[in-house]
C-alpha positions in Angstrom: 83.4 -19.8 -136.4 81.0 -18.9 -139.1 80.4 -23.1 -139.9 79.0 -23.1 -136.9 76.8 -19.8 -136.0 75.3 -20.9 -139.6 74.6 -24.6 -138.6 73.3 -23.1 -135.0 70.8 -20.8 -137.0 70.1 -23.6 -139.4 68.8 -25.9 -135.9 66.7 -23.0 -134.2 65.4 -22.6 -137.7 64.6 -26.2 -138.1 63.4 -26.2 -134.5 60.4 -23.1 -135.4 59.3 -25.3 -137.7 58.4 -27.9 -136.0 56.6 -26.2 -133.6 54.5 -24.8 -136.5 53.9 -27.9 -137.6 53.0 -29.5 -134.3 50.3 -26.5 -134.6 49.0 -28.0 -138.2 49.0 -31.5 -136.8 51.1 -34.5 -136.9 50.1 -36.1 -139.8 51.7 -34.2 -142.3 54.2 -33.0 -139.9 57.0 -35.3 -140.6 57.0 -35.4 -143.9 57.2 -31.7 -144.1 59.7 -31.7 -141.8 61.9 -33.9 -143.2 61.9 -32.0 -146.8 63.5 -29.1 -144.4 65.9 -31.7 -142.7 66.8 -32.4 -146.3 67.5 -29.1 -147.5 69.6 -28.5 -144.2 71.5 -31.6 -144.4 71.9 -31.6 -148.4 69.7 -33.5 -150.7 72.1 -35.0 -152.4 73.9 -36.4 -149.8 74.2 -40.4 -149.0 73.4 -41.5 -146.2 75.7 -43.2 -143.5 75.7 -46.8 -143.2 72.9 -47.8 -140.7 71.0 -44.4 -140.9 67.6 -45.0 -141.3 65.4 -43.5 -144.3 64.2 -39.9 -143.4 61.1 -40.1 -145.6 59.4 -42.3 -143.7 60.3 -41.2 -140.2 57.6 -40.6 -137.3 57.8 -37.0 -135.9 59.3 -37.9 -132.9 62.2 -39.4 -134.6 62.9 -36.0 -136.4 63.1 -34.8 -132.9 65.6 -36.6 -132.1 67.2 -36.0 -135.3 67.3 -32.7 -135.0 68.4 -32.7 -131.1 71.3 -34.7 -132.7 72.2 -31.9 -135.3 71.7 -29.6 -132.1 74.0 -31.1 -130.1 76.8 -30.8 -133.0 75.9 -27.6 -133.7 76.8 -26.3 -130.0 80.1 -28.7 -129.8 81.2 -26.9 -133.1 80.3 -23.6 -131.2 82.9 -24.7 -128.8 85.7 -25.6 -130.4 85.7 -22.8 -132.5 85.5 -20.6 -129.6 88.2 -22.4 -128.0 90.4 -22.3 -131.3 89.9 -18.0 -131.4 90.6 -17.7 -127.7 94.0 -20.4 -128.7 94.4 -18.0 -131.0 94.2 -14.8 -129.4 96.6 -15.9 -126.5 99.2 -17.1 -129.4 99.4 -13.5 -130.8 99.1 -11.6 -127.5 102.7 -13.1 -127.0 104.1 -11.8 -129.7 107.5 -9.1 -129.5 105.2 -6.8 -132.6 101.6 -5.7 -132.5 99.6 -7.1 -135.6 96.1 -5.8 -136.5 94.1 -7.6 -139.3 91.1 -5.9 -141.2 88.8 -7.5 -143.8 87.9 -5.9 -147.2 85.6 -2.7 -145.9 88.4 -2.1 -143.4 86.7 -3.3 -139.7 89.5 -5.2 -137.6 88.6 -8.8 -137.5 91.9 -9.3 -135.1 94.2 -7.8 -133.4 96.7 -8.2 -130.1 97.1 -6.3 -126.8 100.4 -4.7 -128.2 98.3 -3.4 -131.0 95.9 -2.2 -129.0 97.7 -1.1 -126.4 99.4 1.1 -129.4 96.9 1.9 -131.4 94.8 3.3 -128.1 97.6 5.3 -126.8 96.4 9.4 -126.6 100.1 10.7 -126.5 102.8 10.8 -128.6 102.4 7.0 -129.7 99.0 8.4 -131.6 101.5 9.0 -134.5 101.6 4.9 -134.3 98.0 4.6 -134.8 97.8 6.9 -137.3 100.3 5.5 -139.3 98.5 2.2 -139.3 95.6 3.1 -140.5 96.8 4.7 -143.1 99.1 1.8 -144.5 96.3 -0.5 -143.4 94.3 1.7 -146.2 97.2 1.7 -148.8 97.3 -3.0 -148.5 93.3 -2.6 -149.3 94.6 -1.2 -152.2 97.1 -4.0 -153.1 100.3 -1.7 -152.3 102.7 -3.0 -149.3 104.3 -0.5 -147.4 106.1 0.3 -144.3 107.1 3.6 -142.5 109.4 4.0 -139.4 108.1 6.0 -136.6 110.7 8.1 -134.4 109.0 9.4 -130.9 111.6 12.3 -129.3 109.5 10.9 -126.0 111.0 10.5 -122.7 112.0 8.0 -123.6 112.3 8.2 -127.4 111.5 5.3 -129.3 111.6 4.4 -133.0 108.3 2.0 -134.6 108.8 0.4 -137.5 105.1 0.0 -139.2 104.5 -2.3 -142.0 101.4 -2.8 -144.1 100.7 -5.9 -146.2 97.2 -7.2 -148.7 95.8 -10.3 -147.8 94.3 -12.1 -150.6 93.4 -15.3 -152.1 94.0 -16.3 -156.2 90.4 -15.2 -157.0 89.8 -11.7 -154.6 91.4 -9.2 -151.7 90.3 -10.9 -148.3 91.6 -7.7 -146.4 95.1 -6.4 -145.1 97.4 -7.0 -142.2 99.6 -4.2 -140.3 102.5 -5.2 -138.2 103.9 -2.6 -135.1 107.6 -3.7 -134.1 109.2 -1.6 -131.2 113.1 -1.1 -132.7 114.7 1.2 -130.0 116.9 -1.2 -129.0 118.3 -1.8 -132.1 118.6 1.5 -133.1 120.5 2.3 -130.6 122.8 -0.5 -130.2 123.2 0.7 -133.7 124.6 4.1 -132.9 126.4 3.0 -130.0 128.4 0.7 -132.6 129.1 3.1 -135.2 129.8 5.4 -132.3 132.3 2.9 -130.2 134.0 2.4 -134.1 134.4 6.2 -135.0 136.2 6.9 -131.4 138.0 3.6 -131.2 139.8 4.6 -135.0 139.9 8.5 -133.7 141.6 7.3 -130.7 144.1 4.7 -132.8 144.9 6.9 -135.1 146.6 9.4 -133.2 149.4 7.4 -131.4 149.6 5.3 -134.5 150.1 8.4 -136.7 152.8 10.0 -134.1 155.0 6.5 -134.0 154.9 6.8 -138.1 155.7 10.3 -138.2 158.7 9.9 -135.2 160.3 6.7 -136.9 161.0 9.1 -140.3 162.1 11.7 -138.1 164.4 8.7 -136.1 165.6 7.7 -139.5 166.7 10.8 -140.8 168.2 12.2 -137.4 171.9 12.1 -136.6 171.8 14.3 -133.2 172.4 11.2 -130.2 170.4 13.0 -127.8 167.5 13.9 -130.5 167.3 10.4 -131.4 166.9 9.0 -127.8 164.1 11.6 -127.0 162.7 10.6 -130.3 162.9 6.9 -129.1 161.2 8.0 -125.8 158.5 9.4 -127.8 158.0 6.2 -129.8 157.8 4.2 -126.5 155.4 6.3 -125.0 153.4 6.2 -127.6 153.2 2.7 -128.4 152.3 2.4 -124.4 149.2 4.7 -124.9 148.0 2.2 -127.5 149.1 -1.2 -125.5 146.6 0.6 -122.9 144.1 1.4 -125.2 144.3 -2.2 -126.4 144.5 -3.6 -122.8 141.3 -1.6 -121.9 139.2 -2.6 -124.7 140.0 -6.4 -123.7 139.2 -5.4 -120.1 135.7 -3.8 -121.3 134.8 -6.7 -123.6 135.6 -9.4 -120.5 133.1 -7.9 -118.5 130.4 -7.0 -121.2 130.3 -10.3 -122.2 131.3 -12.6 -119.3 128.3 -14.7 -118.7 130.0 -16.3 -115.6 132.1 -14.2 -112.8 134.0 -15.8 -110.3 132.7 -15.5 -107.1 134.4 -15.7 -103.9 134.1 -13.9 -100.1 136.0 -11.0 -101.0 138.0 -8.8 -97.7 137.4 -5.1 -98.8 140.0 -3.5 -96.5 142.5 -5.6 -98.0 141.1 -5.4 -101.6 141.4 -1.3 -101.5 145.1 -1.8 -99.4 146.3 -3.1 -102.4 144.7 -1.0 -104.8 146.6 2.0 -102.8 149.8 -0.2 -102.9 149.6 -1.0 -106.5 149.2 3.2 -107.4 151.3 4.6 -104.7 154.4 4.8 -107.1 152.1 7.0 -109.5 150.9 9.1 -106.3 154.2 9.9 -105.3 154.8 11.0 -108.7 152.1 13.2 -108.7 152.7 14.3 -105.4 149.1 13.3 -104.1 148.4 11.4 -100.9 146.4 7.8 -100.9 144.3 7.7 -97.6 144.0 3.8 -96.9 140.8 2.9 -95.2 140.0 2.3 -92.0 139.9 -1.6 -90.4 136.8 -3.4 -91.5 135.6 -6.9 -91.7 133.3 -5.9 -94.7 133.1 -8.8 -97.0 131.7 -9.3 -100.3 130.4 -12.4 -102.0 132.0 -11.4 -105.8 134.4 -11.4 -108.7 137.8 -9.8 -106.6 139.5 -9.4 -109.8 136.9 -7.2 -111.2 136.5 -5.2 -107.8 140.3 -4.5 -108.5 140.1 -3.2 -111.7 137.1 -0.8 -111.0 138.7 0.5 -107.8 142.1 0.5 -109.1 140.3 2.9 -112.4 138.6 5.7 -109.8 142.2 5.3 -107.8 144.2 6.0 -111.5 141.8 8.9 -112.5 141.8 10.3 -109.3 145.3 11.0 -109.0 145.6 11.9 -112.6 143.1 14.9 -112.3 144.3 16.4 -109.1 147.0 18.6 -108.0 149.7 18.6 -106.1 149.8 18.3 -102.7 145.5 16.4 -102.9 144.8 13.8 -101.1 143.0 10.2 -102.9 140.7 8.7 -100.0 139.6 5.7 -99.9 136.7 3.9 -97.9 134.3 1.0 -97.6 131.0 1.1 -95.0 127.8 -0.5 -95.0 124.5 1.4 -95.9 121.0 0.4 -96.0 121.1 1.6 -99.5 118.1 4.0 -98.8 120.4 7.5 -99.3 121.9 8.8 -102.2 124.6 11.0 -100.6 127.9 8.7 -100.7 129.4 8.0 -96.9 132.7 10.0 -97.4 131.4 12.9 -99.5 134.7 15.0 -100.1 132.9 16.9 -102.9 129.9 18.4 -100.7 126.3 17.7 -100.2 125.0 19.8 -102.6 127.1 19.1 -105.5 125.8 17.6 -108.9 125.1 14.2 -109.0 124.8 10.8 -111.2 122.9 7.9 -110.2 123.7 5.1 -112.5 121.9 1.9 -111.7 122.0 -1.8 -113.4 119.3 -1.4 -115.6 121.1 0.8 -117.7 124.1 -1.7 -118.7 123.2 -5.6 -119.5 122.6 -7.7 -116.7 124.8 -10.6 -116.8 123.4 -14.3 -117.4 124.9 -15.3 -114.1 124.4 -12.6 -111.4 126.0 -13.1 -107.7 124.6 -16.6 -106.2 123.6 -16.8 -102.4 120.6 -14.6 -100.7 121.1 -11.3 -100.0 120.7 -10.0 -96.4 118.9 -6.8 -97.8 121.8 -4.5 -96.5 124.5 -2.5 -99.4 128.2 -2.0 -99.2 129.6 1.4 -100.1 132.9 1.7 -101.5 134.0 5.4 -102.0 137.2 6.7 -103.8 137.2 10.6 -103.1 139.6 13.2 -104.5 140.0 16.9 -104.4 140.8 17.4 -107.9 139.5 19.2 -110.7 135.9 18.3 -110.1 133.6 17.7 -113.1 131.1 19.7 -114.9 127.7 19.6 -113.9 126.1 19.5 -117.5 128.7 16.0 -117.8 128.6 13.9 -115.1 126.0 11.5 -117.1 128.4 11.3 -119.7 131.3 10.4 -118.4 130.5 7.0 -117.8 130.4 6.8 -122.2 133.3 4.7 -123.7 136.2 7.5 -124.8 134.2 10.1 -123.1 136.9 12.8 -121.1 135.8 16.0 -119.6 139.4 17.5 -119.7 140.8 15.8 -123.0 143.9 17.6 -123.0 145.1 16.6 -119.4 143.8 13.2 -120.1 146.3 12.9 -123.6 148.9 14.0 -121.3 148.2 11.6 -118.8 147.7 8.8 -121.2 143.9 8.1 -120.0 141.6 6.0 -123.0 138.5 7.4 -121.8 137.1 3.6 -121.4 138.0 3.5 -117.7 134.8 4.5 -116.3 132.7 2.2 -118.7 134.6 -0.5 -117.0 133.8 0.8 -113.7 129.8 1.0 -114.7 129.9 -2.8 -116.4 131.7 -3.9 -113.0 129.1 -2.5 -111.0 126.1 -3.8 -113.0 127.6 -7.1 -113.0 127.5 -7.6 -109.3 124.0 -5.7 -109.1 124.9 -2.7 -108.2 125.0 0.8 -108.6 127.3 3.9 -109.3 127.3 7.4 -107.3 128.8 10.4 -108.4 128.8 13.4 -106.8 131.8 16.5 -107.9 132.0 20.0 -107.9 134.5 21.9 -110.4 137.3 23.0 -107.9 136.7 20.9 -104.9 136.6 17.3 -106.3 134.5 14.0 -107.2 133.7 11.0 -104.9 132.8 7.8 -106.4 130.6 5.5 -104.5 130.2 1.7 -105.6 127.1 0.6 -104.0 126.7 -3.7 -104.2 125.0 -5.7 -102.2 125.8 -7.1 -99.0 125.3 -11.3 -100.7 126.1 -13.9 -97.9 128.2 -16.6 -98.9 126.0 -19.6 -99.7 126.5 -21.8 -97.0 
């Protein structure tokens, strides 16, 4: 770019004097002239073959000479333009922001990321900041990078990096590079989290069948070693669940394709209720089946079953004798937020957990969607759950009662399978409990038609 603003400036220049010399008269004209030509072009340059000699050239074939160099001058002009604005578009689609600066400092380049950053008047102003002063530090010859952390809403972590730019002989300037980590920072935590419950959670039915087997082995009592026995088993069924949940959580984290079939609710929660009605007589709790429908979805049925059949198990788990489990499927234009059988009261706390806070799978639910939802709605009148918790509860091992949840044998990953479910399909997840009076689950998914 600076070739060719020089060679411009080198024609206009060229151009002024002729007109001075058109003033002075023609005569002496093109031989003055053409010792400028020369100094432009180079003196000691050869010629091309066929290029006539420039010392003995009329005036008007200067001017044409120089309309030549003209001409080049402005295609140079061009191109170059055209290679900064090439340029420019390649760095604007870049993931990081990248600001360059020359030796005094002034930004020669920079993307809309950068600036986007670096212009920002909140609390991102901590990112500007930061690069100028690493930006300062590279002049200097020193590389160095800082991370940024940003409490926000939402909080994000920058990691800034400042680097010299020089040639062999001399410092040409610096480069700073901007790269937005939150993501991986928190997929971070989320892994050494998931690692520190998963060995909490191993470790104590592991550590119980250790400690029963000595006891086993060193007790003679008939009856004391078949409770011990009965412990054993129980135990090594809380991990086998564990184990089987995990596997369950993992399939549909990382399923890129569901299978997807025309699904009959009414039927789908019928034998949810049949599969847990030997636990609900235990617990002496009553499953409500739902009404007759013809509500059909277009998904994954064996995934609908495990996310009902996980609201269905926890409901009965955390209510009392003599509850009732209800369960429900109606359509809804998916314009409220109050689920359709709301056991657990209008006004009581409430989650909204919607797909873009899980992954969205590769393959979501072919066939075009008629713009209506389906709600299906487990409600219980159990225990309820605390206000300040019903965001968590959807975390992997999270339990609001941990106590009656060891008892019961629950893994705390049953309602992270639920969410994942959900998301999958494109859906969303409604919770609405009060403490005392109970929780209702509402699976919201969209109404897809079968692709004909």
């Amino acid at each position: 770019m600076l070739i060719a603003l020089v060679t411009v400036a080198a024609a206009l220049a060229v151009a002024l004097v002729v007109l001075l010399l058109l003033v002075r008269g023609r005569s002496s004209a093109a031989e003055r002239l053409g010792r400028v030509v020369h100094r432009f072009a180079g003196e000691g340059e050869e010629r091309r073959p066929g290029e006539a000699r420039l010392d003995h050239n009329s005036l008007d074939d200067w001017i044409t000479y120089l309309e030549s160099i003209a001409t080049t001058a402005a295609m140079t002009a061009n191109l170059a333009e055209r290679d900064r604005a090439r340029w420019q578009l390649a760095m604007n689609e870049l993931a990081v922001g990248v600001v360059l600066v020359d030796e005094d400092g002034t930004v020669c380049a920079s993307n809309a990321l950068a600036d986007e950053m670096m212009s920002a008047r909140d609390a991102m102003a901590l990112v500007g900041a930061g690069v100028t002063q690493l930006l300062e530090s590279a002049q200097e010859g020193q590389a160095r990078s800082r991370t940024v952390k940003l409490t926000g809403p939402p909080p994000r972590v920058i990691e800034i990096s400042g680097h010299p730019v020089a040639s062999d002989s001399h410092a040409l300037g610096a480069v700073a590079v901007m790269a937005d980590c939150t993501d991986g920072v928190r997929t971070d935590e989320v892994r050494r989290d998931f690692v520190a419950n998963l060995s909490h959670e191993l470790r104590t039915p592991v550590g119980a069948i250790a400690l029963l087997s000595e006891t086993l082995a060193e007790e003679d009592d008939a009856a004391v070693r078949t409770r011990l026995v009965d412990r054993i088993g129980a135990e090594a069924e809380r991990v086998r669940h564990i184990i089987d949940d995990l596997l369950e959580l993992s399939r549909v984290e990382l399923e890129g394709t569901m299978a997807q079939e025309s699904v009959a609710v009414v039927p789908l929660l019928c034998e949810v209720a049949h599969q847990y009605s030997e636990h609900a007589r235990k617990q002496e709790v009553e499953l409500v089946r739902p009404a007759d429908s013809a509500i059909v979805l277009h998904a994954d049925r064996g995934q609908l079953l495990r996310a009902v059949g996980n609201l269905v198990d926890n409901a009965i788990k955390y209510s009392d004798p003599g509850a009732e489990v209800r369960l429900s499927v109606a359509p809804s234009s998916g314009d409220d937020r109050a689920p359709s059988d709301a056991l657990a009261g209008a006004d009581a706390p409430v989650a909204h957990i919607g797909p873009s806070e899980v992954p969205v799978p590769a393959d979501p639910p072919s066939g075009p969607s008629n713009g209506a939802w389906v709600d299906i709605v487990v409600a219980d009148e159990g225990i309820g759950i605390p206000a300040d918790e019903t965001e968590r509860v959807f975390e992997r091992f999270y339990r609001v009662d941990k106590a009656r949840a060891r008892a019961t044998g629950g893994t705390g990953l049953g309602l992270s399978i639920v969410r994942h479910v959900v998301a999958n399909h494109g859906g969303e997840v409604m919770l609405h409990s009060r403490e005392g009076v109970g929780t209702t689950f509402t699976l919201r998914f969209p109404a897809y038609q079968a692709s004909p």
